[in-house]
N, CA, C and O of each residue as an XYZ file, in Angstrom:
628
protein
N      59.911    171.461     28.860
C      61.338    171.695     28.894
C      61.593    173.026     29.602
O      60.955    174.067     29.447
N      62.409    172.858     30.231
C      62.711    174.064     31.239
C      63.786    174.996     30.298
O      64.629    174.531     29.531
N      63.469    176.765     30.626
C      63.965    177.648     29.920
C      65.317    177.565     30.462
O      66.009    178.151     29.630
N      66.300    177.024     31.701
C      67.329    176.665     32.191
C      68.050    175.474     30.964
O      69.268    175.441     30.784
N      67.370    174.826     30.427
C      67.958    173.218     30.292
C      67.452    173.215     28.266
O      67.498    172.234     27.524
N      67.118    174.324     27.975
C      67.054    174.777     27.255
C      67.590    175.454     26.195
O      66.973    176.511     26.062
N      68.821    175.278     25.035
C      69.673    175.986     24.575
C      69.248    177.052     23.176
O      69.921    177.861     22.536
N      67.917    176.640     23.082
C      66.913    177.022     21.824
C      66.960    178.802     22.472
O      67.167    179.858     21.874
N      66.704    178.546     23.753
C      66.133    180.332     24.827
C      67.449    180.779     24.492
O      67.139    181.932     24.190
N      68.362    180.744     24.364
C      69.223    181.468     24.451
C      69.656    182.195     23.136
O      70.546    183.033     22.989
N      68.916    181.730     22.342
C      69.189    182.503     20.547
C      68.114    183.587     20.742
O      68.178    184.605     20.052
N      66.892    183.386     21.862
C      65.585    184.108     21.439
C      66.500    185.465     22.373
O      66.663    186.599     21.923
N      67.021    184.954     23.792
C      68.124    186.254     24.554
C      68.966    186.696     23.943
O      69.203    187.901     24.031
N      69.650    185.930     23.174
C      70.648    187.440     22.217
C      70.115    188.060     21.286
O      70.722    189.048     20.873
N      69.061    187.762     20.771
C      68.216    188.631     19.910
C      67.867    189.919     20.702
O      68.102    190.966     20.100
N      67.249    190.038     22.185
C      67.071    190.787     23.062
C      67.650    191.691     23.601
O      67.375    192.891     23.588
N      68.982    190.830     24.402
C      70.004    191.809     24.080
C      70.688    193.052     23.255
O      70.916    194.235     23.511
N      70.943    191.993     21.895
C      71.354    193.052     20.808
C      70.783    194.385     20.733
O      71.249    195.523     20.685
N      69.245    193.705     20.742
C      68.611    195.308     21.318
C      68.328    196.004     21.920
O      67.585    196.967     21.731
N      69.053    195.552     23.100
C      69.452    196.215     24.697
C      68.046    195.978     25.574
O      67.682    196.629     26.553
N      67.275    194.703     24.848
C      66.091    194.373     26.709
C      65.090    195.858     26.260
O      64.668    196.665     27.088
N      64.913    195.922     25.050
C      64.084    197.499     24.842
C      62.693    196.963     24.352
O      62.479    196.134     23.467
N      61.779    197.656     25.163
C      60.501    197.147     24.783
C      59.853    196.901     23.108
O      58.836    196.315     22.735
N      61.008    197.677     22.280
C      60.814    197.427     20.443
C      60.645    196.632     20.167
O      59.814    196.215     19.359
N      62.106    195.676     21.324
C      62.720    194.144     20.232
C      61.532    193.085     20.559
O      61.713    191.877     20.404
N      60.447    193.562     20.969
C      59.351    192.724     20.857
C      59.434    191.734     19.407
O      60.104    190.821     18.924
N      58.873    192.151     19.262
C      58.124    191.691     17.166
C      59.328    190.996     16.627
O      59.150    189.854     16.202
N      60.633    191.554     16.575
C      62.009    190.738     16.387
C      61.647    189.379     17.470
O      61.166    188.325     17.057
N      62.010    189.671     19.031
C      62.032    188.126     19.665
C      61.184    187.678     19.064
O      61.549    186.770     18.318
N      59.909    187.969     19.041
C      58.769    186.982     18.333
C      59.566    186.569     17.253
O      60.622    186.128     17.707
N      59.537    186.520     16.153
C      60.015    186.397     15.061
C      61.485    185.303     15.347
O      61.530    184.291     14.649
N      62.329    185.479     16.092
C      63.391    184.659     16.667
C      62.885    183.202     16.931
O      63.261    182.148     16.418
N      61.844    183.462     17.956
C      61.576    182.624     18.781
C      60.756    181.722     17.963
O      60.658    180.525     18.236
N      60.153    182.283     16.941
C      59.200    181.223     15.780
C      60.131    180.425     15.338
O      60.078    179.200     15.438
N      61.143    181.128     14.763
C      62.177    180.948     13.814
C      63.310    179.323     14.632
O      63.881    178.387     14.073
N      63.164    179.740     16.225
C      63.820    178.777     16.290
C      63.115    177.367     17.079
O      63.560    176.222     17.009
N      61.923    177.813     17.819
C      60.661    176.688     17.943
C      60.395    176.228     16.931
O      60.687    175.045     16.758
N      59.677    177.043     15.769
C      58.945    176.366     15.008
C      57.285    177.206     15.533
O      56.482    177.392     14.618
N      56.928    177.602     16.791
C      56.010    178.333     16.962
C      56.087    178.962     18.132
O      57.175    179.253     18.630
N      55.169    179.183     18.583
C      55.180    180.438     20.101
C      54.459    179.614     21.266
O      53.256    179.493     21.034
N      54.823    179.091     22.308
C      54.404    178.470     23.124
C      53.976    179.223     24.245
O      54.697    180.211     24.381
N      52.966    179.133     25.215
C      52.977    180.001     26.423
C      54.226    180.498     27.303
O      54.477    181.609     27.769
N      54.985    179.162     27.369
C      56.579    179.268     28.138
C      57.580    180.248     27.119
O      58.449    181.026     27.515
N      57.379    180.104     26.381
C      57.773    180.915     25.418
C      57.446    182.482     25.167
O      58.338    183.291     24.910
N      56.125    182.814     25.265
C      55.583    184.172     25.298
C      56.022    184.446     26.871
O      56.447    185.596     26.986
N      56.035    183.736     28.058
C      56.589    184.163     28.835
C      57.665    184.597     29.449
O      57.755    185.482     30.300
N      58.556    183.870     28.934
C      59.997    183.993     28.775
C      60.056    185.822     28.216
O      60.659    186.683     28.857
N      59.350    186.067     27.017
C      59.749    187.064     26.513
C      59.443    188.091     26.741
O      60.083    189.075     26.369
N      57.985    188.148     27.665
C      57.470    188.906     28.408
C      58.665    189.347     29.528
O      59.202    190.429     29.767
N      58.778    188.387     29.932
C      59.645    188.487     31.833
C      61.125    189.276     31.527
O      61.698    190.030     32.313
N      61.591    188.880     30.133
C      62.781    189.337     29.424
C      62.713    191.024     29.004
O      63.546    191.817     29.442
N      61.960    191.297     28.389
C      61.498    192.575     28.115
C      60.833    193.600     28.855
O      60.524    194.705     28.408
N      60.570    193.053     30.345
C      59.769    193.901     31.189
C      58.277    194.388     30.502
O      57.943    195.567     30.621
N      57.280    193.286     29.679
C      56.803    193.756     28.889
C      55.500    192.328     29.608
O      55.594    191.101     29.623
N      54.397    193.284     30.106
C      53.191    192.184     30.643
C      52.611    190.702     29.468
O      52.657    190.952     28.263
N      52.254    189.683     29.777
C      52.492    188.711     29.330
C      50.976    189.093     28.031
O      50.802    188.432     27.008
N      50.161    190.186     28.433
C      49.025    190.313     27.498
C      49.654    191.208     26.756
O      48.887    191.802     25.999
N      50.428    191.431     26.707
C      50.742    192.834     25.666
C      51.524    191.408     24.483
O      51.410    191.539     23.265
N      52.222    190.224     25.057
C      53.053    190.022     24.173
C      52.084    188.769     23.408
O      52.181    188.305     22.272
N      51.274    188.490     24.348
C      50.437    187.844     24.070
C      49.416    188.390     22.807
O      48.958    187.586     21.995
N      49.243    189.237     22.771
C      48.401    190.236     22.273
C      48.896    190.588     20.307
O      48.279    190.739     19.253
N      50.427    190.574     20.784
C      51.240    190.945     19.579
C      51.183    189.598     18.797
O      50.813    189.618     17.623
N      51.607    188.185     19.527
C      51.456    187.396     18.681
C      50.283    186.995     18.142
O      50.428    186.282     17.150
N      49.068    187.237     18.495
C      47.904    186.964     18.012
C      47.137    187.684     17.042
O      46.054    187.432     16.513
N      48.208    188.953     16.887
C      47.562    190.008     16.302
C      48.176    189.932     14.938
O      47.638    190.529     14.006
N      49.121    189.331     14.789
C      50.088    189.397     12.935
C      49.575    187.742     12.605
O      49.469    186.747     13.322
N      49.361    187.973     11.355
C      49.281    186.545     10.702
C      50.579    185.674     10.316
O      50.658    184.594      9.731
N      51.394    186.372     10.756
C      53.033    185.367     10.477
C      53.261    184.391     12.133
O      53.736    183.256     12.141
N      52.903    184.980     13.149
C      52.973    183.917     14.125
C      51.802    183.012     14.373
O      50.596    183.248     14.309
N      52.635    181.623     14.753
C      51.989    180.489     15.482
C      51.863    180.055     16.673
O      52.806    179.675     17.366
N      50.688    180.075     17.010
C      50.808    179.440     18.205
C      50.812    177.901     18.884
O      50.852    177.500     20.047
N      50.748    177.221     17.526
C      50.985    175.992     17.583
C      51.858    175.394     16.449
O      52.036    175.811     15.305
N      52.397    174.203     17.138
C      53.060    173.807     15.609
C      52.431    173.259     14.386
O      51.762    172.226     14.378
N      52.712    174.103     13.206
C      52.541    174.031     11.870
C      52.372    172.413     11.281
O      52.952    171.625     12.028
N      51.805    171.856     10.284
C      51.908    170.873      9.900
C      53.033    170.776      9.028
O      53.742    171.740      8.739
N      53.190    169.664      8.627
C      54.267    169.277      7.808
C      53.740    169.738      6.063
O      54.485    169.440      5.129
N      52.826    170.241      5.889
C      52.261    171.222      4.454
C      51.607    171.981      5.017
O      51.628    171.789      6.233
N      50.964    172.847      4.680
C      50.542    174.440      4.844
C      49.733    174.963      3.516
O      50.209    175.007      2.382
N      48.693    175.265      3.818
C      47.955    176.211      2.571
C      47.438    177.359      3.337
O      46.822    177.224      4.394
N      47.642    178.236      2.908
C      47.244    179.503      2.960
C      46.311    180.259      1.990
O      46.672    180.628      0.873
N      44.767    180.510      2.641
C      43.794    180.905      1.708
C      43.752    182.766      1.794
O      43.677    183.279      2.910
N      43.785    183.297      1.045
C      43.789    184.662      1.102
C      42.226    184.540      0.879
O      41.504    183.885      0.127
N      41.991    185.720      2.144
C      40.524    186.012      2.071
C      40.236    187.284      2.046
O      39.279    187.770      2.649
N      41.324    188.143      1.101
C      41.363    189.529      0.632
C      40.005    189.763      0.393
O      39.201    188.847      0.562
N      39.445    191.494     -0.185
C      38.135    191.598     -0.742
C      37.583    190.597     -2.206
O      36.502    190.119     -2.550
N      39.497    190.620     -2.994
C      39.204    190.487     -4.152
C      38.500    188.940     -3.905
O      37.305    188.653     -3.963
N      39.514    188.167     -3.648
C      39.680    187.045     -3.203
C      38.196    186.590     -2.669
O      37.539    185.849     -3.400
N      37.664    187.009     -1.433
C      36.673    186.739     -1.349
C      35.617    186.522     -1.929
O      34.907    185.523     -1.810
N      35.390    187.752     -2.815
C      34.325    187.877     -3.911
C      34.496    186.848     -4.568
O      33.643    186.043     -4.196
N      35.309    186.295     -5.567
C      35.703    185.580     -6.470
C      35.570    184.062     -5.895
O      35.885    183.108     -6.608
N      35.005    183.862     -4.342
C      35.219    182.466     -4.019
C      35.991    181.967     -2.712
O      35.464    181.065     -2.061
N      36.992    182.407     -2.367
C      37.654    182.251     -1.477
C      37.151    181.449     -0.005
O      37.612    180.399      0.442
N      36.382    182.052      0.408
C      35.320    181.676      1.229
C      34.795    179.662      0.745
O      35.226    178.616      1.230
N      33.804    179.881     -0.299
C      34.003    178.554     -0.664
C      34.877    177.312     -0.493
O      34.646    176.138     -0.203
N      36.277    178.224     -0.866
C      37.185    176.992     -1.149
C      37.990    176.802      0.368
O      38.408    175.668      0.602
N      38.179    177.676      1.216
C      38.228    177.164      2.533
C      37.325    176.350      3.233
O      37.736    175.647      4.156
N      35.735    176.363      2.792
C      35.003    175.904      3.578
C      35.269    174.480      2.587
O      35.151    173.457      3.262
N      35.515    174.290      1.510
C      35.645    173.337      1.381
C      36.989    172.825      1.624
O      36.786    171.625      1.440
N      38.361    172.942      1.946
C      39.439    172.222      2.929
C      39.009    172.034      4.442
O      39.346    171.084      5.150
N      38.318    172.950      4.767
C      37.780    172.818      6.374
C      36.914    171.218      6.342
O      37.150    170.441      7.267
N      36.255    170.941      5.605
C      35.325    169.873      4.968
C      36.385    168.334      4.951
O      36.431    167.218      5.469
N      37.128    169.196      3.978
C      37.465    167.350      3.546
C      38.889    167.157      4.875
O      39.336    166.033      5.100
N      39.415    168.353      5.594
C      40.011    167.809      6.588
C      39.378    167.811      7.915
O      40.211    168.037      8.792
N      38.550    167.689      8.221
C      37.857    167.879      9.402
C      38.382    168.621     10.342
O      38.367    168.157     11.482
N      39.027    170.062     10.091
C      39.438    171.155     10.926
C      39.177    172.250      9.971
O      38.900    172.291      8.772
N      39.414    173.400     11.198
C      39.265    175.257     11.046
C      40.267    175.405     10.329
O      41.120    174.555     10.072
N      40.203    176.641      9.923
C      40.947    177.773      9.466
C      42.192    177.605     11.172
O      41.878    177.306     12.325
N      42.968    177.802     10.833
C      44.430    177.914     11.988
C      44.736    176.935     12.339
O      45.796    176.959     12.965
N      44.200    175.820     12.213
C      44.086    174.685     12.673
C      45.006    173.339     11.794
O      45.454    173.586     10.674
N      45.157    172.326     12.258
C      46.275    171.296     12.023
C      45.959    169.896     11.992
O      46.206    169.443     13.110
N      45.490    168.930     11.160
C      44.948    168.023     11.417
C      45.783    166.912     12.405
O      46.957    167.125     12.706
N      45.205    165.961     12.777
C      45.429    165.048     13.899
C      47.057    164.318     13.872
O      47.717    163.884     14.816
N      47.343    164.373     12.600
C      48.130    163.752     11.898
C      49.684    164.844     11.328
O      50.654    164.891     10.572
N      49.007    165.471     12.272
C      50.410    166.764     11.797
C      50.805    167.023     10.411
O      51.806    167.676     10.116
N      49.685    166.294      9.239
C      50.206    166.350      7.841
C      49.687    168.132      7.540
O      50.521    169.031      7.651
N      48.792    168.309      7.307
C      47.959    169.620      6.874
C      47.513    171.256      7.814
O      46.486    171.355      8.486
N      48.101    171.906      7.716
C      47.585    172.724      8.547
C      46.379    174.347      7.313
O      46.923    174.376      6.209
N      46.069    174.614      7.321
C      45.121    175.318      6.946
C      45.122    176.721      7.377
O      44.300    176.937      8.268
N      45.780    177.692      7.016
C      46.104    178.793      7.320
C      44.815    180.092      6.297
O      43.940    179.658      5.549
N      44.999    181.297      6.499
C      43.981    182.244      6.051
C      45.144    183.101      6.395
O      46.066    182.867      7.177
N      44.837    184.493      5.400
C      45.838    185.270      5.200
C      44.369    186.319      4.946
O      43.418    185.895      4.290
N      44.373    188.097      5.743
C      43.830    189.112      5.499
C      43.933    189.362      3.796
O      42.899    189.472      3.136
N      45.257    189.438      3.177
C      45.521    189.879      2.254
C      47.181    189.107      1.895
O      48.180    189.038      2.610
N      46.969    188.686      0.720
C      48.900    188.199      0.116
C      48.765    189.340     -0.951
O      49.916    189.508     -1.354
N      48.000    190.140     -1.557
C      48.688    190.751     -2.294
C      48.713    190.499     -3.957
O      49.562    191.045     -4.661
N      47.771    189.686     -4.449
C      47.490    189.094     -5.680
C      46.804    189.187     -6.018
O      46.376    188.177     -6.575
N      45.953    190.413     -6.080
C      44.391    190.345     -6.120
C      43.849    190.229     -7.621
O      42.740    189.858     -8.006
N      44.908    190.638     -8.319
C      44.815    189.668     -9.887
C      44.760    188.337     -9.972
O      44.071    187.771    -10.822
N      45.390    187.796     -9.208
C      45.047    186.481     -9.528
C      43.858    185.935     -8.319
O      44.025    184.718     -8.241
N      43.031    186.248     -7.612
C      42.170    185.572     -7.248
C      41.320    185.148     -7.533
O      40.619    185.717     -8.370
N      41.006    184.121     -7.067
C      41.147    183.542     -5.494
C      42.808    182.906     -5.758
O      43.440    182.541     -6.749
N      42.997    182.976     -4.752
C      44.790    182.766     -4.689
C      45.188    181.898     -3.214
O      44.680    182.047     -2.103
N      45.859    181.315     -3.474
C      46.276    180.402     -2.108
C      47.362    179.940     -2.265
O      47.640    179.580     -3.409
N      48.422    179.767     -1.141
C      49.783    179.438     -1.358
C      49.694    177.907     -0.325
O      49.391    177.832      0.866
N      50.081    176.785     -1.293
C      50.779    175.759     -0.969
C      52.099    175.402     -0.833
O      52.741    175.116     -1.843
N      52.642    175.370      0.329
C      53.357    175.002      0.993
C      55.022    176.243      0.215
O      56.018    176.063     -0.485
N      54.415    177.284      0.878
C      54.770    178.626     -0.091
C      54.750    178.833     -2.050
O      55.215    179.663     -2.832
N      54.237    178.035     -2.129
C      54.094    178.310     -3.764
C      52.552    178.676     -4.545
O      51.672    177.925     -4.965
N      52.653    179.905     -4.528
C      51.541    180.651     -4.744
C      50.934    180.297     -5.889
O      51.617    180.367     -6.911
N      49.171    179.723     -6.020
C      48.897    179.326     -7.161
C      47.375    180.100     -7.321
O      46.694    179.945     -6.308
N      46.838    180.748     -8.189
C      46.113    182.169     -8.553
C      45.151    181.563     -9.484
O      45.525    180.642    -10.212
N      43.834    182.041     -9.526
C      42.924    182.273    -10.282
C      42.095    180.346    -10.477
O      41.608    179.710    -11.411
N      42.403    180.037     -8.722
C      41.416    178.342     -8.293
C      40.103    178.518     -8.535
O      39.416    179.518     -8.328
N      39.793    177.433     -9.006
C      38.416    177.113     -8.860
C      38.729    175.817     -8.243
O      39.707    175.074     -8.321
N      37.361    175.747     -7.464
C      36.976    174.804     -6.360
C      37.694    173.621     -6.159
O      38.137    173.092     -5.139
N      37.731    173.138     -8.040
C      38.062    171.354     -8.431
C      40.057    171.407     -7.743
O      40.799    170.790     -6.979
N      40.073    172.809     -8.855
C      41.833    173.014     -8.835
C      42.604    172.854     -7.566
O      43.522    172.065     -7.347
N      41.907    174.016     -6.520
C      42.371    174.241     -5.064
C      41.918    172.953     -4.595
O      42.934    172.389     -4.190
N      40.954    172.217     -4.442
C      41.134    170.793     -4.030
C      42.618    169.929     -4.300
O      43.586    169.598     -3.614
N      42.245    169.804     -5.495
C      43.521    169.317     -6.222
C      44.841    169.348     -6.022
O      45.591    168.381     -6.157
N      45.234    170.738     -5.613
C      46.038    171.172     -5.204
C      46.875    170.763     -3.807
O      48.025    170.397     -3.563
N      45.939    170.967     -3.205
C      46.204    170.674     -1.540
C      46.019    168.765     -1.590
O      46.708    168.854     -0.575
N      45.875    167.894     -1.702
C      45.628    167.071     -2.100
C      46.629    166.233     -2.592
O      46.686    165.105     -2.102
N      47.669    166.636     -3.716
C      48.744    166.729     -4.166
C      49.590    166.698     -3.117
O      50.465    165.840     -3.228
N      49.624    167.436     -2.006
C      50.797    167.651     -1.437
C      50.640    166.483     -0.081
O      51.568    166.275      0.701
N      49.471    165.886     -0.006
C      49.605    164.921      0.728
C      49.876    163.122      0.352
O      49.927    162.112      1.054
N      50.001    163.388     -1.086
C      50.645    162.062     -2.046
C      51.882    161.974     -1.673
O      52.618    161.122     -2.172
């Protein structure tokens, strides 16, 4: 789809604007442009590059670098494994390798079927409750293996 014939580009340009085309409103357009794709496309990082006077690796760079952007579209459920220190210790590791398993994809990754996507998070921030993982934003703390199966599993009934 052409950024001309396109009416989605034009929410990600007044975001830009507003902030006068300033190399800041980076991280905002990003954030726009998720918000109104659904994720970050190359035509898309370019657009915002060419918009901002801002080289296509720098913006490139930004979206790859925060765990809130996508570069592809999301599945229709979402789990998110925190692979904090706590988290880790306690398992974490495990229980991704076991969703990586029973869906036959990675960590970032989206199965064939657009149902499941499989996300990893540095840190959510729960380190009491780990191992901790949020389904389809609803944060559920202190999985074991059977549970977090279970869990994710659930949301494809």
């Amino acid at each position: 789809m052409s950024v001309k014939t396109d009416d989605r580009y034009k929410m990600v340009e007044k975001t830009m604007k507003k902030l006068g085309f300033d190399r800041s409103a980076l991280i905002e357009a990003l954030h726009t442009a998720q918000d109104t794709f659904g994720y970050l496309d190359k035509d898309t990082l370019k657009f915002i590059a060419q918009r901002l006077k801002l080289p296509y690796s720098k913006v490139y760079g930004v979206a790859t670098f925060y765990h809130f952007f996508r570069l592809k579209p999301k599945g229709k459920h979402t789990t998110v494994v925190c692979m904090g220190t706590a988290c880790y210790i306690k398992g974490a590791n495990v229980i991704l390798q076991k969703f990586e398993n029973r869906f036959g994809i990675k960590a970032g990754e989206t199965t064939v079927d657009g149902l499941i996507s499989i996300l990893t998070a540095r840190c959510i921030g729960s380190c009491s409750l780990a191992p901790i993982a949020i389904y389809d934003d609803k944060p559920i703390g202190n999985l074991t293996i059977e549970h977090a199966l279970a869990e994710i599993e659930e949301l494809i009934l």
